[in-house]
Structures are given as structure tokens and as C-alpha cells.
N, C-alpha and C positions, 0 to 999 in steps of 0.2 A: 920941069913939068912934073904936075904930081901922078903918081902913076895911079891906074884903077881898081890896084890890088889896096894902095894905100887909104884911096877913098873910100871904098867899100869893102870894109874887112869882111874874110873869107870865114862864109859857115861853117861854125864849127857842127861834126856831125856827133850826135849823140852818143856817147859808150851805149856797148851791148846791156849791160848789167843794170844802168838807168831805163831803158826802151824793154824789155823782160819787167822791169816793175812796176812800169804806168803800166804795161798789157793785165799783171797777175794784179794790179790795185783797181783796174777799170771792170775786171770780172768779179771781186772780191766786191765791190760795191753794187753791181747790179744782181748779183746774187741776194744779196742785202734787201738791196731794195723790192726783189721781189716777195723774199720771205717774208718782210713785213706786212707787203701787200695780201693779205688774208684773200681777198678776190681770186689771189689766182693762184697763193700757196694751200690755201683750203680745197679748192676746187680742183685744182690740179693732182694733186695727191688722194683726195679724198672721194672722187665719184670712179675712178677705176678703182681704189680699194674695197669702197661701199661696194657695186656690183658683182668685184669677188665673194666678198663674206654674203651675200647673198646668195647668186647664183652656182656657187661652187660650194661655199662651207655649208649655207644652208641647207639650198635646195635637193644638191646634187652629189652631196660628197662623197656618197660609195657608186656614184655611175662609174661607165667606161665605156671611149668613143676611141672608135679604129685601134681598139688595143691599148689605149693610153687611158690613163685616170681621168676624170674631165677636172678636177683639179689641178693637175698638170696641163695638162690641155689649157686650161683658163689662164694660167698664167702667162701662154705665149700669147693669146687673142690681146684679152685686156691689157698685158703688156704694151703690145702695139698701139691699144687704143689711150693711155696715158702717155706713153711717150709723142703723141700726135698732137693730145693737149697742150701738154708740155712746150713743145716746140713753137704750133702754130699761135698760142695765147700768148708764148714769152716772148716770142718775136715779131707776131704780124700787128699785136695790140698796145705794147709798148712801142714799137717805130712807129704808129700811127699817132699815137696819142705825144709823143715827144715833138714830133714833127707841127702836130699842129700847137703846141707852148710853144713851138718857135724853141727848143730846146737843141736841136742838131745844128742850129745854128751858131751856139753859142760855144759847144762842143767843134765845131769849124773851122770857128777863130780860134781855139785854145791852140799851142803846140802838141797837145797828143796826137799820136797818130792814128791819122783818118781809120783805117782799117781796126783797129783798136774796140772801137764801139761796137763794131759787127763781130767780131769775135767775143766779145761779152756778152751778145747774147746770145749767140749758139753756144758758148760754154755755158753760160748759166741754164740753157734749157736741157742739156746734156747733163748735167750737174741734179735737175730734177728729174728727170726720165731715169735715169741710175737710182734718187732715192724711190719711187713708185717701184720699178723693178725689185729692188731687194726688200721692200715691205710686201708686195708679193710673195715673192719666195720666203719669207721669214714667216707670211701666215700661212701659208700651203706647207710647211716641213711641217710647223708646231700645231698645226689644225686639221692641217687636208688629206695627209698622210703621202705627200710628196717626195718623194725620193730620186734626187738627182745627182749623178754623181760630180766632182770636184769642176771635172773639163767637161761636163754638160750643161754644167750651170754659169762657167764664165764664157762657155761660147754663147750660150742665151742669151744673156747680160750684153756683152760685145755685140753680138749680131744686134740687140733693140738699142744700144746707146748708140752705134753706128748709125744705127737706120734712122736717127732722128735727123740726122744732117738734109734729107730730104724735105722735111718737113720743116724745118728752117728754114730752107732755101724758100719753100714757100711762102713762108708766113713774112720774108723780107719782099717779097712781089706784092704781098696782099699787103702789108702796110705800106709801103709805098702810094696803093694806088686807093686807098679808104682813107676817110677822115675817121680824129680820135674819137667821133661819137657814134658812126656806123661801126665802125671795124669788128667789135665782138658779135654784133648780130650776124654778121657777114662770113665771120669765123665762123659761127655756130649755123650757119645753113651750106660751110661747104664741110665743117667738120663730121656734124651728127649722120647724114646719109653716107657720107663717105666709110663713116665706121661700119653701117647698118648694111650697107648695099657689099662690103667687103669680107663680109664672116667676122666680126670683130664681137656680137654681142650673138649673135646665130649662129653655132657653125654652118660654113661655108655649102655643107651635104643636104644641109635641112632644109637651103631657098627655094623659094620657087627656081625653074631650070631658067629663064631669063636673068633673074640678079647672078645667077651663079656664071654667066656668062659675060655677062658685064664686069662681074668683079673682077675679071683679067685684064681690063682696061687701066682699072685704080691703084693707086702705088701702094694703098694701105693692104690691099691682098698680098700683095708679093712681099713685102717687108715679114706679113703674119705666118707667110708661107716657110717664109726663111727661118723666122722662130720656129715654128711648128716640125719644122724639117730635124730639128736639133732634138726635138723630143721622141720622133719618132712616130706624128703623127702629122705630117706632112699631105700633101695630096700627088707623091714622086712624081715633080716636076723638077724640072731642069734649076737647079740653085744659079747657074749664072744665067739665063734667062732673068729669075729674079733681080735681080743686082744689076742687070744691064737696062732694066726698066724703069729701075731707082735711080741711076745712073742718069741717063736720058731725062728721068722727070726733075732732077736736081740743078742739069746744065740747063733746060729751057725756062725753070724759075729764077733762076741765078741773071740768065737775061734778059727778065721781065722788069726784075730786082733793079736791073744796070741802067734801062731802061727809064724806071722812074728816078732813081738817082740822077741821071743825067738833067733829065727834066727839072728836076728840084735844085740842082747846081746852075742851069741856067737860070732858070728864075732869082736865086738868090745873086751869083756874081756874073748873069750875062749882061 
């Protein structure tokens, strides 16, 4: 009798060394593909640094708010508000728009590993939230007259590239559940208030006392806050507060995310 091991030879599992290079070739390409995409390498990089050199090199660059240069100061807001683009554009408009080419499917059937894709684009969006951040700081040292020291400016950097993983998390529940032709509208009526209503283009002291109230509901305050904490122009709250609200808004996107997955894996092989 022929045995079952004989019949059905045994999978073999992939070396580590091969499964590390689809991951580092599957980011290295959607990074690719987003730089080419001007839509959202332009946009992405380009309207938080426009609002700096406006609001900060032009307008404002010998103010000071709560003690802090508002050049400094602008770097952790706008900060915040690039890396939100970043995140929520790279990920909730690319799954949407893939999804309806019928593109995740085809990606399904390949042997790469499934998780593979979604880690390509929370790195590629961390990948540009990092470039935004450091043209920031590169035009606020050389323009703004910013002065950060070594481990002020990589806790910065850490704390907005960290803080993007929220915002991923969102943007994989929001494409999920948007078609590729809604989705950027969508992005942009939960992105632009969400900035506006969080201190991100006002600071936070200057709203009316209702937005300032509200903004402690929204993840994009707490993230700004945590920046802002770094420079010294915080509003002394509680930094794990913060993080435990990013925290909480990343596990309940994450299974909104799971959510539509599922729905999308039934429809294709239920």
C-alpha cells in the first residue's frame, strides 16, 4: 500500500533568508510604486512642507508660543499632520483601489506571504512619514532658526514615525470598506477636520473651548501632543494617557480591518 506521505509529498517550508526577501522586495516595490505615483508622492510630502514654509518660515518665524519657537512648535503639529497623510493615503487608497483591479487577488494566489502585503504598506508609509519629518527639520534648522538637540530630535522623529502605525491601521479599515473611486474623497472628509479640529494647523490654545474639547477624543491630538511633549511645548498631560489612546484607536481599526478582510476572503473562496 502506498503510503500518504508517498502520495503527497511533504511541504517543504520556506528558508528564513528567502521569506526576509519577498518581505524586503514586496516593500522595496510599493515604496516604488508610490514614488512614481506623483498623486500621492507630491501631495504627501508637499502640502505639510508648503504649510511650513508658509506658516512658520514666512509668516511666523520670530514668534514664540508657550515658550517654544513656533517653528519648532510647527514641526511637531505639521509633523503629525504629514505623517496622517502619509499613512491614511498609502494605505486606505492603495487597498481600496487594488482591491477593486481585482489586484489582492491575484496577490492571494501567489505563494508570498499573505501578511507580506500589509506590511508593505505600513513600511512604505513609515518610509514617507520619516522623509516629511526630516524635510521638516532640515528647513526649520537651515531657515527657522530651530535648534534641537541630538536626542530631541530622534525622540521626535521615533515618537511621529511610531505614531503613524495608528493611522495605518486606519487607513487598512477605511480601504477595506470604500471603493477605489470613493476612497480619497473619503480620506479627505475624515482626514482635513480631523487635522483642523486636533490643533494640527491652529494650535490647540487658540480654538474655540468646544474643538479644544473634542480634540481629546481624536487620536491625531494625542499623537501632536506626544510630539509636542518632546519639544517642550506640550499641554502637561499624561504621555501614557496619550499612547494608551493611540493604542486602543489602532486595536479597534485593526478590527474593523479584520473585519473586512474576512468579508472579502468569503466572497472570494467562500
Amino acid at each position: 500500500m502506498t503510503t500518504a506521505a508517498a502520495t503527497y509529498p511533504m511541504l517543504q517550508t520556506r528558508p528564513l533568508d528567502r521569506t526576509l526577501a519577498i518581505y524586503f522586495n514586496e516593500v522595496r516595490a510599493e515604496f516604488l510604486t508610490r514614488l512614481r505615483l506623483r498623486a500621492y508622492s507630491l501631495s504627501t510630502v508637499g502640502f505639510p512642507v508648503m504649510f511650513y514654509v508658509l506658516f512658520g518660515l514666512v509668516l511666523n518665524r520670530n514668534e514664540v508660543i508657550v515658550g517654544t519657537r513656533f517653528t519648532t512648535y510647527l514641526i511637531a503639529t505639521y509633523g503629525t499632520f504629514g505623517v496622517m497623510g502619509a499613512s491614511l493615503f498609502g494605505t486606505a487608497a492603495g487597498l481600496a483601489a487594488e482591491r477593486g483591479l481585482g489586484w489582492l487577488q491575484v496577490k492571494r494566489a501567489s505563494p508570498m506571504p499573505p501578511f507580506a502585503y500589509f506590511l508593505a504598506k505600513v513600511a512604505m508609509s513609515m518610509i514617507f512619514s520619516t522623509i516629511v519629518i526630516l524635510l521638516l527639520f532640515t528647513l526649520g534648522v537651515a531657515f527657522g532658526g530651530v535648534r534641537l538637540g541630538m536626542v530631541e530630535a530622534i525622540k521626535l522623529l521615533a515618537t511621529l514615525v511610531l505614531g503613524s502605525l495608528p493611522f495605518c491601521a486606519m487607513g487598512l479599515a477605511i480601504g477595506y470598506f470604500t471603493g477605489p473611486n470613493s476612497a480619497p474623497a473619503i480620506i479627505n472628509l475624515i482626514y482635513l477636520p480631523l487635522s483642523f479640529c486636533s490643533g494640527l494647523w491652529v494650535p490647540i490654545m487658540f480654538l474655540p473651548k468646544f474643538f479644544q474639547q473634542l480634540a481629546h477624543a481624536l487620536p491625531p491630538y494625542h499623537l501632536a501632543q506626544l510630539a509636542l511633549s518632546t519639544v517642550g511645548a506640550g499641554q502637561h498631560e499624561s504621555n501614557w494617557v496619550h499612547w494608551e489612546v493611540l493604542l486602543g484607536f489602532t486595536l479597534i481599526c485593526m478590527g474593523v480591518a479584520r473585519v473586512g478582510f474576512q468579508r472579502d476572503e468569503g466572497k472570494m473562496y467562500g
